[in-house]
C-alpha positions as a Markdown table, in Angstrom:
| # | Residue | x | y | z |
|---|---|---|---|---|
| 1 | Unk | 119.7 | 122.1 | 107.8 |
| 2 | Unk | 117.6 | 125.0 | 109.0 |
| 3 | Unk | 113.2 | 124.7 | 109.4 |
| 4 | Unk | 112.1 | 127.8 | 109.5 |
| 5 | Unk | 108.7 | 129.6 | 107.9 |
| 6 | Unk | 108.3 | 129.7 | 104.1 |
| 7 | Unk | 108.5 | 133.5 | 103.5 |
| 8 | Unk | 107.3 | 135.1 | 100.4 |
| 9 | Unk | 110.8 | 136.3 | 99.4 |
| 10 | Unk | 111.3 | 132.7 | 98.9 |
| 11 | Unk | 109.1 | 132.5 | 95.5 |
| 12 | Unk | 113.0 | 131.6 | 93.6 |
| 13 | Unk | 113.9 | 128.9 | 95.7 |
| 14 | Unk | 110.1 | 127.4 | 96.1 |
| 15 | Unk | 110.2 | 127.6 | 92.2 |
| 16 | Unk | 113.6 | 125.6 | 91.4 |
| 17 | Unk | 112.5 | 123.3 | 94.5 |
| 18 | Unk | 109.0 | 122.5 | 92.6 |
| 19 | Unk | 110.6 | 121.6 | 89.2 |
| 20 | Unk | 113.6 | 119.7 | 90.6 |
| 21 | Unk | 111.2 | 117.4 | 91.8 |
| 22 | Unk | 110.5 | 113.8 | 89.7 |
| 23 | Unk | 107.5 | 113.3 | 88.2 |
| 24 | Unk | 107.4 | 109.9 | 90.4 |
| 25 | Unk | 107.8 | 112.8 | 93.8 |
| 26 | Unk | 105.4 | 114.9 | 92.2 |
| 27 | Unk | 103.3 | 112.3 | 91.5 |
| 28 | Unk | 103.3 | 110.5 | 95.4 |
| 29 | Unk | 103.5 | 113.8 | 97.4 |
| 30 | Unk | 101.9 | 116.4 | 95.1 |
| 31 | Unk | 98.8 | 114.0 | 94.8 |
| 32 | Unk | 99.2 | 113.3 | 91.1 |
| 33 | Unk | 101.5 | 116.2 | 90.5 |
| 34 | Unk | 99.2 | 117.8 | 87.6 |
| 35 | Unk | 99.9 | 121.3 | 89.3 |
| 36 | Unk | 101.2 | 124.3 | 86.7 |
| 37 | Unk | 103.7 | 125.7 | 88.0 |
| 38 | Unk | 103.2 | 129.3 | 87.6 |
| 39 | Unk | 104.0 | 132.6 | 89.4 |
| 40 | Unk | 100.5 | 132.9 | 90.7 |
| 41 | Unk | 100.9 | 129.4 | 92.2 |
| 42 | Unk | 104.0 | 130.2 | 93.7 |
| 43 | Unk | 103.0 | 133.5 | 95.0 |
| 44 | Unk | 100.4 | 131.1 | 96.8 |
| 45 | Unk | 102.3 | 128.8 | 98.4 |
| 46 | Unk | 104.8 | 131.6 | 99.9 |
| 47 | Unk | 102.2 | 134.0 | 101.0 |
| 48 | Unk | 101.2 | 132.2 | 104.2 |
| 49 | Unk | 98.9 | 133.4 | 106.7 |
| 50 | Unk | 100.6 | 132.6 | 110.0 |
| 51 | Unk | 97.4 | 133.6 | 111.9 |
| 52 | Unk | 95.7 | 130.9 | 110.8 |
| 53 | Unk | 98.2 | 128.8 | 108.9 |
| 54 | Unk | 101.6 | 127.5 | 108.8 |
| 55 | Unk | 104.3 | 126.1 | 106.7 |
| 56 | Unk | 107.7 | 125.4 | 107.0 |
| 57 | Unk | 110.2 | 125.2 | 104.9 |
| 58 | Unk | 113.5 | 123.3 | 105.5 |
| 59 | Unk | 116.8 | 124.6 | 103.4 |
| 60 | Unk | 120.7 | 124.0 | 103.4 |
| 61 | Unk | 123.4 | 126.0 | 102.1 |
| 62 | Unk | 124.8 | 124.8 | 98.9 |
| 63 | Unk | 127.4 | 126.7 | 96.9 |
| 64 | Unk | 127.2 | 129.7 | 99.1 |
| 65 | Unk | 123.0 | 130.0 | 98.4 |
| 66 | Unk | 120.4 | 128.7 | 100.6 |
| 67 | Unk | 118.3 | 126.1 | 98.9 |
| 68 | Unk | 114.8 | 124.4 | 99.7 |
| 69 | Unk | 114.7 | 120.9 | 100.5 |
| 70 | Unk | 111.8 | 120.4 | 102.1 |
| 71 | Unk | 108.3 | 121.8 | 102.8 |
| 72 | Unk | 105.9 | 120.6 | 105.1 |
| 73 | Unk | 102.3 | 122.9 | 105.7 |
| 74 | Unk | 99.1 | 122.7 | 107.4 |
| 75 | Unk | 95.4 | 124.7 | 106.7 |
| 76 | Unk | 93.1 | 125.1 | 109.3 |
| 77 | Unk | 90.0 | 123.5 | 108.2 |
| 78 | Unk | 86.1 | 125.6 | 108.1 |
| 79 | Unk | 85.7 | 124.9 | 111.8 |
| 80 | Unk | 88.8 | 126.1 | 112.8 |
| 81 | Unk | 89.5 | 122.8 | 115.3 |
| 82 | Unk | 92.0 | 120.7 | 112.7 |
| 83 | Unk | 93.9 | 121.3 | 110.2 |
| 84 | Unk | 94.7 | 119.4 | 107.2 |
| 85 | Unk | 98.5 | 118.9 | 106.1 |
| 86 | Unk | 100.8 | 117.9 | 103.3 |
| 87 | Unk | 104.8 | 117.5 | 103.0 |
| 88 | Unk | 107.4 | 117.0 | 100.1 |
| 89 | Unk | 110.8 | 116.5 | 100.6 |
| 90 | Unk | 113.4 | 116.9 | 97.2 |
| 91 | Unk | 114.3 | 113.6 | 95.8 |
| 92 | Unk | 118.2 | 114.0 | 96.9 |
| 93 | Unk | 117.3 | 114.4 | 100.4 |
| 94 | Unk | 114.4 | 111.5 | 101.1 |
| 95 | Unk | 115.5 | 108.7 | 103.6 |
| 96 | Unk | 117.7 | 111.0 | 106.3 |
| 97 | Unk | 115.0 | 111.8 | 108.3 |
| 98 | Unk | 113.9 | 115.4 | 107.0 |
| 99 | Unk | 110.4 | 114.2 | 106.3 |
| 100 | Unk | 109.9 | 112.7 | 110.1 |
| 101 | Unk | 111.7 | 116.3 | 111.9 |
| 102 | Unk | 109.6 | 118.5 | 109.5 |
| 103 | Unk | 106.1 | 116.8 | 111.1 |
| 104 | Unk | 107.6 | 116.3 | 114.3 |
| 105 | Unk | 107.7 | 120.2 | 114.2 |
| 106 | Unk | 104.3 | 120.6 | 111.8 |
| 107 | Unk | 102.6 | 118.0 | 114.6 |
| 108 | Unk | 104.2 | 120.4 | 117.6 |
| 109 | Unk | 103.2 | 123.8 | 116.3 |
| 110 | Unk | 99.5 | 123.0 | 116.0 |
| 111 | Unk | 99.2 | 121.3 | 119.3 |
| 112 | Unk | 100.1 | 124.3 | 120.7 |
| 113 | Unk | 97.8 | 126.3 | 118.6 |
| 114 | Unk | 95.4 | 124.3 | 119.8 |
| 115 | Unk | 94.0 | 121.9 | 116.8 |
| 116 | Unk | 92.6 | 119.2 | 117.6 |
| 117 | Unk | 93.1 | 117.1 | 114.8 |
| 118 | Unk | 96.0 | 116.9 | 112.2 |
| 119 | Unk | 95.3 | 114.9 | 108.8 |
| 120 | Unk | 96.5 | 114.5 | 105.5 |
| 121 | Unk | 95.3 | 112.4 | 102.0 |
| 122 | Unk | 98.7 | 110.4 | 100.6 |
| 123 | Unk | 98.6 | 108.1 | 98.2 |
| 124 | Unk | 97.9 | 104.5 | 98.6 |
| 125 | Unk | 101.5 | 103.6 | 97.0 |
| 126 | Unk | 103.5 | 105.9 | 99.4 |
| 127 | Unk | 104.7 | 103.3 | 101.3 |
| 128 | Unk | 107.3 | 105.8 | 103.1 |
| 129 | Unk | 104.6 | 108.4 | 104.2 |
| 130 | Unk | 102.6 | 105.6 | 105.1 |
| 131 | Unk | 104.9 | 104.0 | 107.4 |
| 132 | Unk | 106.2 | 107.2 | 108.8 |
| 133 | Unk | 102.4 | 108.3 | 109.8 |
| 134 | Unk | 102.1 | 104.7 | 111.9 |
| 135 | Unk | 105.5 | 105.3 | 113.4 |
| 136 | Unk | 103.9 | 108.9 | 114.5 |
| 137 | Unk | 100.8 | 107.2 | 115.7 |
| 138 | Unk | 98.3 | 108.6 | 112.6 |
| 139 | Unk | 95.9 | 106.2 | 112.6 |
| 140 | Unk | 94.7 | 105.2 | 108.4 |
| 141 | Unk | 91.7 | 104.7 | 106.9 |
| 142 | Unk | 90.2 | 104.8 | 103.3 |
| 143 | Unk | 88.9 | 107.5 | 101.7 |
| 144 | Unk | 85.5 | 106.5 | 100.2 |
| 145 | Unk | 85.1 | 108.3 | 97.5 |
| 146 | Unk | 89.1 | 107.1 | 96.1 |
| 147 | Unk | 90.5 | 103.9 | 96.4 |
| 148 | Unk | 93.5 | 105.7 | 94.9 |
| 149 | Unk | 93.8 | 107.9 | 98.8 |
| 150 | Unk | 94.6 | 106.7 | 102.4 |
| 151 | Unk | 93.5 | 109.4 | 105.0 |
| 152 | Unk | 96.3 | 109.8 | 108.2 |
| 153 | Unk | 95.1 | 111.4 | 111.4 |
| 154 | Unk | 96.5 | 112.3 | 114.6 |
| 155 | Unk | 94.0 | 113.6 | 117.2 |
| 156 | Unk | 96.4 | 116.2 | 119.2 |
| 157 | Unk | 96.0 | 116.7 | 123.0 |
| 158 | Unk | 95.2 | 120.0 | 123.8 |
């Protein structure tokens, strides 16, 4: 497996990634998972501005072709001091650990970019991001406005 940015050269791979997924996948890490999936929208998610953002996308070669099997991202937020995240891993490939190495490495690059805060909204059934988050020391709280939404945050040390 190789992490490495999401480029926008990618927009094939990120494409057959995105509709691999199961709706239940979509559903728990896409936050509903209502999202077209069009070539504007893909064009999106490659174009990154490494400046200010960051994503990462992890990929393994399969039948001589590189393919995506994980992406894990982070926006600065208005003020510029956190930045909020979010992570899908394909259904094949959940359980070996790709999930915990991609925000190992998410968590890493914005400490050094000096964020403050990381934080994410996951679902209140996602028991696996869930537990991964207390095993990274996120700490989880509600979100007020929906019961549906837990809130993970790490304060980073700068």
């Amino acid at each position: 497996m190789t992490l490495r940015p999401l480029r926008p050269e990618d927009a094939d791979i990120e494409t057959a990634f995105l509709t691999a997924l199961s709706p239940e996948t979509r559903a728990s890490r896409l936050l509903g998972g209502v999202i077209k999936i069009t070539r504007e929208y893909i064009a999106q998610l490659t174009s990154v501005d490494y400046s200010r953002d960051m994503a990462i996308a992890a990929t393994v070669m399969l039948e001589e072709r590189e393919t995506l099997i994980g992406v894990a991202r982070y926006v600065r937020d208005a003020g510029g001091k956190g930045c909020e995240f979010a992570m899908v891993i394909a259904d094949a490939w959940q359980g070996r650990g790709i999930g915990r190495r991609m925000l190992e490495k998410l968590i890493a690059v914005a400490r050094n970019r000096g964020m403050r805060c990381i934080y994410g909204d996951v679902l209140a059934t996602n028991a696996a991001m869930l537990a991964l988050a207390r095993r990274l020391g996120f700490i989880l709280s509600r979100v007020a406005d929906d019961p549906t939404l837990t809130r993970i945050a790490l304060e980073l040390a700068v």
